[in-house]
Residue, then its C-alpha position, 0 to 999 in steps of 0.5 A: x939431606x944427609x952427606x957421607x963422602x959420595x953418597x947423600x941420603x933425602x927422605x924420599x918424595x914421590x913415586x920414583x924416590x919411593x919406587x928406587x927404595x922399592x927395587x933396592x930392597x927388592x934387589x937386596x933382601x929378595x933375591x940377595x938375601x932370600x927373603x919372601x917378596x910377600x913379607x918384605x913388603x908390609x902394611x907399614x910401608x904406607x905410613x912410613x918415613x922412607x929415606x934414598x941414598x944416592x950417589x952424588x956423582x950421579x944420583x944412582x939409588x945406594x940404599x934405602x931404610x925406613x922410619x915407623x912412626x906412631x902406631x906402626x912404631x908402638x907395634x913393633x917396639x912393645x907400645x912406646x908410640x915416643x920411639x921410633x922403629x928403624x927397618x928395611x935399611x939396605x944398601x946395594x952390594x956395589x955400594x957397600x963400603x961407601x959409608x951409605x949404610x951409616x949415612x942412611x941411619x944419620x938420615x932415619x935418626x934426624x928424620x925421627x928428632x924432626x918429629x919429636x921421638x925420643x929413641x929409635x929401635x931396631x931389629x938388626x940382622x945378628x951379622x949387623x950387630x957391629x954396624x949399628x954398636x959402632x952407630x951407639x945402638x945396644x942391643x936387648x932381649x935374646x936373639x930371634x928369627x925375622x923372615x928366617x934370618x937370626x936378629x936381635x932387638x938394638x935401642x938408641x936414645x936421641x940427644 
């Protein structure tokens, strides 16, 4: 388990941690940010390493991220199945501001050490790219559009 200031992150377990990683990104990619339900919502979700944050004062879902492992991970960051691949972090507007976003991606990172990987990859939102500078990710490669929405592929190796 992962600490940040009032919000502490868990890699989720169980239908109702799975379910609250669900409506988060329901609520923050769907209807805040437009993206089709269809697409948000994939194959990978199966096999990936989802991590909660949650307030600690009363445990209400804060945000959410996953970790792709193997296969997944090799898809979708060129075939080294030795990185993992980042994705789906969200963080409820409410609690934005709070360091959930940071801690969530702390949280992805030490889940992705646990099991051996050596890098983690990314593809950020281009209004993100500060964010995850500030966390020690370098961006690569030109822009393009995920789900309509500009990105650009970002690397972090793991010590």
């Amino acid at each position: 388990m992962t600490a940040a200031g009032g919000v502490s992150c868990r890699v989720a377990e169980g239908r109702a941690d799975l379910d609250a990683c669900f409506a988060v990104r329901k609520e923050v990619f769907v209807a805040e940010q437009g993206v089709p339900e269809d697409l948000e919502y994939d194959a990978y979700d199966q096999g990936a390493v989802h991590v909660l944050a949650v307030s600690r004062e009363d445990g209400a879902p804060l945000g959410t991220g996953r970790l792709l492992t193997g296969e997944a991970a090799a898809a979708k960051n060129g075939g080294d199945a030795t990185v993992g691949a980042l994705g789906r972090l969200a963080v409820l507007r409410s609690a934005r501001g709070l360091g959930a976003g940071a801690a969530l991606v702390r949280a992805i990172e030490d889940a992705a050490r646990e099991r051996g990987l050596a890098a983690v990859d990314l593809h950020a939102q281009t209004q993100a790219l500060g964010f995850y500078e500030r966390l020690g990710y370098e961006a690569y490669g030109p822009e393009f559009p995920d789900a309509g929405i500009p990105h650009r592929a970002m690397r972090k190796a793991l010590r």
